[in-house]
C-alpha positions in Angstrom: 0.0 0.0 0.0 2.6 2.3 0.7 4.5 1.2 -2.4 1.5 2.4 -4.4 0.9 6.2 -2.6 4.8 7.0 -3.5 4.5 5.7 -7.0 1.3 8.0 -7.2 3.0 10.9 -5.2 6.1 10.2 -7.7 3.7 10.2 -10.8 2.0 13.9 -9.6 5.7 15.2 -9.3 6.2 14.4 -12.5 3.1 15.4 -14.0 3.5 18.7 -12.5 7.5 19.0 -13.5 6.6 18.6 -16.8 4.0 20.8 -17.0 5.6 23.8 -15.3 8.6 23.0 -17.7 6.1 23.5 -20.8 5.5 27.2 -21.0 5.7 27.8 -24.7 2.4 25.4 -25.0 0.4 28.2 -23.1 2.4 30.9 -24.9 1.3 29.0 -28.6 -2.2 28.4 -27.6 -3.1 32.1 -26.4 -0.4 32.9 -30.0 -3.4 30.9 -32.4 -6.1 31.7 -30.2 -5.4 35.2 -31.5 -4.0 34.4 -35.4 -7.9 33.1 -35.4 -9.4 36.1 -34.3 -7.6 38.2 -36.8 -8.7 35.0 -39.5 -12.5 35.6 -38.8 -11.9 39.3 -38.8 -10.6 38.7 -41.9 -13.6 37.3 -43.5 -15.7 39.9 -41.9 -13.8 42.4 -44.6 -14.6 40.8 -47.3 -17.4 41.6 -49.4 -20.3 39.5 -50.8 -18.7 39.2 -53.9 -15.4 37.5 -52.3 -17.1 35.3 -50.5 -19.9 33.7 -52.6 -19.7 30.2 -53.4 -23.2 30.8 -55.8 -20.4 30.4 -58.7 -18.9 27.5 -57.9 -22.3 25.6 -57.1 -23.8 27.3 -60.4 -20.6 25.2 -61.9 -21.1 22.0 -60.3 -25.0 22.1 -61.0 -24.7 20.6 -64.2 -22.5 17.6 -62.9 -24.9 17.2 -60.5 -27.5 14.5 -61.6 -30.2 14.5 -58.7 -32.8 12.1 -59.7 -35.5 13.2 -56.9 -37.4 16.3 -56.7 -36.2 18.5 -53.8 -38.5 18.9 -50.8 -40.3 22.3 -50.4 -38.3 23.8 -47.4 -38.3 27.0 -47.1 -37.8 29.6 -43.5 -37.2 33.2 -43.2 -33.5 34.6 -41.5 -33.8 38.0 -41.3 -35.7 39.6 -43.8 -34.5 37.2 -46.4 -36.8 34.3 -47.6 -35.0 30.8 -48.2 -36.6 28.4 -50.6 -34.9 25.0 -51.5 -37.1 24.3 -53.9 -37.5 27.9 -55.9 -34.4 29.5 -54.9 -31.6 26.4 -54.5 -28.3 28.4 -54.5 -29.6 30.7 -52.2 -30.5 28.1 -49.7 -27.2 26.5 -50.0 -25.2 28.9 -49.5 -26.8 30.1 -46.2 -26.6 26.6 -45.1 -23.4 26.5 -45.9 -22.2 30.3 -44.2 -23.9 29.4 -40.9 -22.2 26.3 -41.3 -19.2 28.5 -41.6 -20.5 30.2 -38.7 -20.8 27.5 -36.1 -17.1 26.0 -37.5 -15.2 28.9 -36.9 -16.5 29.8 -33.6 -16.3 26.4 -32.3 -12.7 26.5 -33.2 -12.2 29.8 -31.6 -13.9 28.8 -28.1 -12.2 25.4 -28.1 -9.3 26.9 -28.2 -9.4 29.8 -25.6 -11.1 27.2 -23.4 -8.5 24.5 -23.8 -5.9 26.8 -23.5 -7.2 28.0 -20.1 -7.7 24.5 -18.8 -4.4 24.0 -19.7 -3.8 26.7 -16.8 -5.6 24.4 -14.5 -8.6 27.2 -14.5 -12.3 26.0 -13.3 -14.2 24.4 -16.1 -17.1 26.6 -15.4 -14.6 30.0 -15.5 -12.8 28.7 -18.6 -16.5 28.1 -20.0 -18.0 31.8 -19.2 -14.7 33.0 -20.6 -14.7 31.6 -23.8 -18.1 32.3 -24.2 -17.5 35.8 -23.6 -14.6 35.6 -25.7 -17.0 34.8 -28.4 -19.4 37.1 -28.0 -17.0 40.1 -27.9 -15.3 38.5 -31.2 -18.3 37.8 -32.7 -20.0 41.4 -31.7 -17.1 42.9 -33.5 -17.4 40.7 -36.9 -20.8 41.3 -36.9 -19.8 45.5 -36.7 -17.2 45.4 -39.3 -19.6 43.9 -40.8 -21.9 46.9 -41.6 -19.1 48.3 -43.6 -18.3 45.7 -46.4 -20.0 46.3 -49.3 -23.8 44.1 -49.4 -23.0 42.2 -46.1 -25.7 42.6 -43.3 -25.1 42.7 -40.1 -27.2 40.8 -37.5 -27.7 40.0 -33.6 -29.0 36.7 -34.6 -25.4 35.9 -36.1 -24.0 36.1 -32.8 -26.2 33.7 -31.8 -25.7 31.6 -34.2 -21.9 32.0 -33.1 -22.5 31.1 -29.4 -24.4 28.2 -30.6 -21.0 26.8 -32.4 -18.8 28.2 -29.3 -21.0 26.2 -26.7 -20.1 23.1 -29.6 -16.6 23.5 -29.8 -16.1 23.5 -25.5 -18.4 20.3 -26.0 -15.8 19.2 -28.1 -12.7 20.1 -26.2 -14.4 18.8 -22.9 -15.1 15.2 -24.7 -11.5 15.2 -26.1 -10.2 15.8 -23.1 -12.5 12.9 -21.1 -11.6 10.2 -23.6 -7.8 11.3 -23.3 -8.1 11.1 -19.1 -9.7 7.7 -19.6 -7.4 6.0 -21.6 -4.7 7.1 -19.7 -6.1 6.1 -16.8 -6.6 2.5 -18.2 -3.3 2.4 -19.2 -1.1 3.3 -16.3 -3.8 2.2 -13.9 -1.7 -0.5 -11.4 -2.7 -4.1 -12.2 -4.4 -5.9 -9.7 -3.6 -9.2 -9.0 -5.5 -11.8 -6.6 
């Protein structure tokens, strides 16, 4: 029994050494945490034109051989009216930009809050911070925004944008379970009878 506490106590020490010896990992995480920021502030410069896939899925269309009529699906964002049926392209690409929208903010919260679990912060604090990280970030896309030419700007993007943040910290979190528990299987002691 005592064999087993110092091996533990000896396992901690070393946990911890190495960890206190890693610096640069906090330094690089907090480093892309903001290269991504200026990434999706990026985007929010570009103008409609830039960022339209219309003409790539206008090009594809024709390769396309869909042998079933498309359901009539069709939902107001905005004041925009989305019709799969009378209007595909359009619908497409706002499935796809929202898409865009969850990605990039999921990527952006898993990565502040990983980087501040990584400081052995509380999982609730890491998850309000990186949450308010992406509202702030996402606040300010959705202001620079107003200025590029036939982009709207809307509150209900920033929801959209929490939506994927809350998804990425999911992500991180299960990550970081399924990593705990297999290292836990695998240097767990083996007991014998």
């Amino acid at each position: 029994m005592k064999r087993l506490l110092m091996e533990e106590d000896i396992g901690k020490r070393r946990h911890k050494h190495r960890r206190s010896q890693r610096p640069y990992v906090y330094i690089l995480s907090i480093l892309l945490v903001v290269i991504w920021v200026l990434v999706i502030w990026s985007f929010s410069t570009q103008s409609y034109q830039q960022q339209t896939i219309q003409p790539l899925l206008h090009k594809w269309a024709p390769k396309l051989n869909i042998g079933f009529a498309l359901p009539d699906v069709h939902f107001t964002y905005g004041e925009h009216e989305y019709s799969l049926r009378q209007r595909p392209y359009d619908f497409a690409e706002f499935i796809f930009r929202k898409s865009a929208h969850l990605f990039i903010y999921a990527v952006l919260a898993g990565l502040v809050y990983g980087s501040l679990r990584y400081r052995k912060m509380r999982m609730w604090a890491c998850i309000a911070a990186a949450l308010t990280v992406v509202a702030i970030i996402a606040s300010i896309d959705e202001y620079i925004q107003q200025f590029s030419p036939n982009r709207t700007s809307s509150i209900r993007d920033v929801g959209v944008d929490l939506l994927g943040g809350c998804g990425g910290i999911a992500v991180v979190m299960a990550i970081r379970t399924i990593r705990r528990t297999i290292r836990s299987t695998r240097y767990s002691p083996v007991k014998r009878k």
